[in-house]
C-alpha positions in Angstrom: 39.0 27.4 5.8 41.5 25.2 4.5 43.4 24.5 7.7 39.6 23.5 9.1 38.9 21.1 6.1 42.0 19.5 6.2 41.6 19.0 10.2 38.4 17.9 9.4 39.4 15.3 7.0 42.3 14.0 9.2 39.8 13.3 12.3 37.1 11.9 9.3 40.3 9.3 8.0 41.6 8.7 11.6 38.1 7.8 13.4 37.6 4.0 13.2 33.9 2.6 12.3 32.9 -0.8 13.2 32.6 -2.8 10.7 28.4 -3.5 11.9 27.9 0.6 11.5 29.8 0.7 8.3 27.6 -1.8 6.8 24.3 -0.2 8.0 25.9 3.0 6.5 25.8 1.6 3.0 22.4 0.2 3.4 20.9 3.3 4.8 22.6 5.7 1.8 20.9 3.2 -0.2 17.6 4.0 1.4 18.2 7.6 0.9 18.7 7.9 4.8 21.2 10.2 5.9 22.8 8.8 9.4 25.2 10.7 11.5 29.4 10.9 10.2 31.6 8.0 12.1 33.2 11.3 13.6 30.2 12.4 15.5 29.3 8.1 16.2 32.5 7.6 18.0 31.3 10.8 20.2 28.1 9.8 20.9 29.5 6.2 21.8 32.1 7.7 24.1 29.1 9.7 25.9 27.2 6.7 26.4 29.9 4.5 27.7 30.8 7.6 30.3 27.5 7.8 31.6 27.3 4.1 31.7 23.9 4.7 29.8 21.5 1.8 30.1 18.2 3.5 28.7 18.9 5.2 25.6 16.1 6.6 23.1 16.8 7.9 19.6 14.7 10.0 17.4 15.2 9.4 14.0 16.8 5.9 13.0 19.0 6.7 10.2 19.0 2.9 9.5 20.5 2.2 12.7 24.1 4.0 12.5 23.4 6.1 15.2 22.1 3.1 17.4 24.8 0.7 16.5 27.1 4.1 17.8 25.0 4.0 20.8 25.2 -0.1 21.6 28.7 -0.2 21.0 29.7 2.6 23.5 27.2 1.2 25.9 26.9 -2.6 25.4 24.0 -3.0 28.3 22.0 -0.7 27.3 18.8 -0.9 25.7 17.7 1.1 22.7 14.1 2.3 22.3 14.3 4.1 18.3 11.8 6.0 16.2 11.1 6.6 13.7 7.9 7.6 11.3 9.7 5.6 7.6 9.0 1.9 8.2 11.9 1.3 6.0 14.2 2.5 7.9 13.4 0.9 10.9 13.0 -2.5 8.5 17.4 -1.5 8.1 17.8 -1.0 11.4 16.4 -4.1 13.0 18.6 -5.7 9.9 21.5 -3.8 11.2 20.8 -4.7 15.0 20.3 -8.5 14.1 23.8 -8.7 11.8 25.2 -7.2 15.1 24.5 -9.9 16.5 22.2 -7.4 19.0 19.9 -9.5 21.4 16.2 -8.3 20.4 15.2 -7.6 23.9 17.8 -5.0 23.6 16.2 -2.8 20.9 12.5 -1.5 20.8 11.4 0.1 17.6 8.3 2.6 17.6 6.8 3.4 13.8 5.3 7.3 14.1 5.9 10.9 14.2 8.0 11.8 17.5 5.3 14.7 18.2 3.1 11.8 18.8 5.2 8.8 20.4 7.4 11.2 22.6 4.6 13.0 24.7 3.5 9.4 25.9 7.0 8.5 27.0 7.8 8.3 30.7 9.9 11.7 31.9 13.3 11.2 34.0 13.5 7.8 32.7 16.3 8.2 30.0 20.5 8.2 30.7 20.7 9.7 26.8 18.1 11.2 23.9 19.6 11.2 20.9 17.5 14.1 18.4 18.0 13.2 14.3 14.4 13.7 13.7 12.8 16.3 11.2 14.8 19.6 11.6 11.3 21.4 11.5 10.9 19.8 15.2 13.8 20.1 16.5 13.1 22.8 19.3 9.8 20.9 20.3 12.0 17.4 20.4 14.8 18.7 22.5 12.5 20.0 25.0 10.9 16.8 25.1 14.3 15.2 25.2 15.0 16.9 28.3 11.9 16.2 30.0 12.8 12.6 29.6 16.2 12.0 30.5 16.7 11.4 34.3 18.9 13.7 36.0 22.5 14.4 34.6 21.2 12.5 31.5 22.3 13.8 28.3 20.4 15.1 25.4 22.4 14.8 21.7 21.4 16.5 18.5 23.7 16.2 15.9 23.6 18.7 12.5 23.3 21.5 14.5 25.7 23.5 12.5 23.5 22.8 9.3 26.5 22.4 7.1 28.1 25.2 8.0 25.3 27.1 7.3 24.5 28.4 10.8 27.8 30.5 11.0 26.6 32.1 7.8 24.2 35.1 8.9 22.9 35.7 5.8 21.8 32.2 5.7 17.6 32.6 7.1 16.3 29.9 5.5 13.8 27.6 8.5 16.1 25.0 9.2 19.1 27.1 9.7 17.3 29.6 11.8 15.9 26.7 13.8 19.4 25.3 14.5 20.5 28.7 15.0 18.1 29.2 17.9 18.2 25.9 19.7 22.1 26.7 20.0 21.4 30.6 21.2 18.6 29.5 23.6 20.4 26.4 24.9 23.6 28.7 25.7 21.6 31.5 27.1 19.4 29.5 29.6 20.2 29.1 33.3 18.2 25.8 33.1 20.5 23.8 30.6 24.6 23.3 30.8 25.4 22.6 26.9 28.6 22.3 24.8 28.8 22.8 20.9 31.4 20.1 19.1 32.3 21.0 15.2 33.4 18.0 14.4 31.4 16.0 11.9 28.6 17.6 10.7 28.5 19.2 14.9 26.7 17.6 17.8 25.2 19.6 20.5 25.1 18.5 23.7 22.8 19.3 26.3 21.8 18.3 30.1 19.6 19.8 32.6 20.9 21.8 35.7 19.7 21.3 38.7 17.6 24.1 40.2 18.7 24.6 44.2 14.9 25.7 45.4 16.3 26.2 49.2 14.8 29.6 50.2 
């Protein structure tokens, strides 16, 4: 373990945040918000700029880290965030505007994502971020793959639960939950994902084309 830790602090000291995440990072640990490491923003950033990602919808705001992330690896794209704590999405919009973000290019929805997402249009997504309530996060991804358009990607980050997951005496909910989204994701024919440990992990999913010829 100490050969991972120091790796892990080398790739923590060498990533480079932008100086609008890093502020929204203070704010948001001042809200109590916990928004994804600079490690796993720089990944989600390179994902979006890949895919040249114009649509992009985040579940959970963190105060806008994980957005900024999103923007600044895909600078046309529009953001449509949610979240059910009206303060955070108060810190985000803050965030955005410091940014110098045009408005038109972020959409914030107040409300659980059981209730918001099932509304949402499917196909229609190039990326669906999922940092919502860990008790959801089965019932988000599936969602999150209904709505992103083919070869769109779904990203959840903490999927490795702080290390818990690799633990198997660690049951508790959460863990378990994280610990089956991974197993099912891997195991089904339907879904092409890949695992990153860096940061506090980021899973990354997309759908796989099903060839119906007879």
């Amino acid at each position: 373990m100490g050969d991972f830790d120091a790796v892990r602090r080398f790739v923590d000291e060498a990533t480079v945040e932008p100086e609008a995440c890093a502020r929204a990072r203070a704010h948001a640990l001042e809200l109590g918000a916990d928004p994804i490491s600079a490690p796993v923003g720089a990944q989600c950033a390179l994902i979006a700029a890949a895919s040249s990602a114009l649509n992009i919808v985040e579940i959970g705001t963190g105060g806008g880290v994980s957005g900024l992330w999103l923007l600044h690896g895909s600078p046309r794209a529009t953001l449509t965030t949610i979240d059910n704590e009206p303060e955070h999405l108060a810190a985000a919009r803050q965030a955005f505007a410091e940014a110098k973000i045009a408005p038109a290019r972020t959409r914030f929805i107040s409300g659980r994502a059981a209730d918001v997402l099932p509304r949402m249009n499917e196909a229609s997504y190039d990326i669906v971020l999922v940092d919502g309530d860990p008790e959801s996060v089965i019932e988000d991804v599936e969602h999150g793959l209904r709505l992103v358009r083919p070869g769109g990607t779904v990203l959840v980050p903490r999927v490795l639960a702080g290390g818990a997951v690799a633990d198997p005496v660690r049951r508790d909910r959460v863990t378990t939950l994280y610990r089956s989204l991974i197993q099912e994701t891997q195991d089904s024919p339907a879904v092409l994902g890949a695992l990153s440990i860096v940061g506090e992990g980021l899973l990354q999913l997309t759908a796989v084309a099903v060839d119906r010829t007879p």
